[in-house]
N, C-alpha and C positions, 0 to 999 in steps of 0.2 A: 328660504327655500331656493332662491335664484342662486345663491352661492353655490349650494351645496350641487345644484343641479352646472352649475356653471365648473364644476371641480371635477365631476363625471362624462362633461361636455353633453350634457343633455339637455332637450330644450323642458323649459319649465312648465310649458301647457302640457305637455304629456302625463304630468304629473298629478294634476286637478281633477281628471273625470273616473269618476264611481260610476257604477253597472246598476240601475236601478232595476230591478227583478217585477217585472209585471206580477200583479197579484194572483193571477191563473195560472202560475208556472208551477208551480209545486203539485198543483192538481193536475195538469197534465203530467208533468213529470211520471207521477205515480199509477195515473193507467195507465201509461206506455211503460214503464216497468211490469204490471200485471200483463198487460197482451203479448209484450217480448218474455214472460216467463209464461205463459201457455203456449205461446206460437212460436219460439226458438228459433225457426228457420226463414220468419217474416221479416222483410225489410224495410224502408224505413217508408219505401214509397206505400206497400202494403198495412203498415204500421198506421202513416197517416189516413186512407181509405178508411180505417175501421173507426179511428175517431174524428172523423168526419162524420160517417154515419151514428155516430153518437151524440153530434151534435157541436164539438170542437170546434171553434173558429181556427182553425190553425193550416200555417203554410207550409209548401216543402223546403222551403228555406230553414225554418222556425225547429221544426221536426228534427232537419238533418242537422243542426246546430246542437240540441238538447241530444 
């Protein structure tokens, strides 16, 4: 791999890290698909509000990311 990275002129750690996908993401994922298709015109700050009060641990970082 160092070659091949080395022939693109890329550094080789760039190449190593995988996204490991928290196990709550696909569940949030999919309420926030259900409340942006009932509420269309909610955004992401109002988005997180509502699953917050649903009990979501989730940031507005996290949110505006997804």
């Amino acid at each position: 791999m160092r070659r091949a990275c080395r022939l693109v002129r890329q550094n080789s750690s760039t190449q190593c890290f995988t996204r490991e996908i928290p196990a709550d993401e696909p569940v949030i994922l999919a309420r926030m698909r259900a409340l942006v298709g009932k509420h269309p015109r909610y955004g992401y700050r109002r988005i997180r509000a509502l699953l917050r009060r649903e009990g979501f641990p989730v940031s507005r970082k996290r949110i505006y990311r997804l």
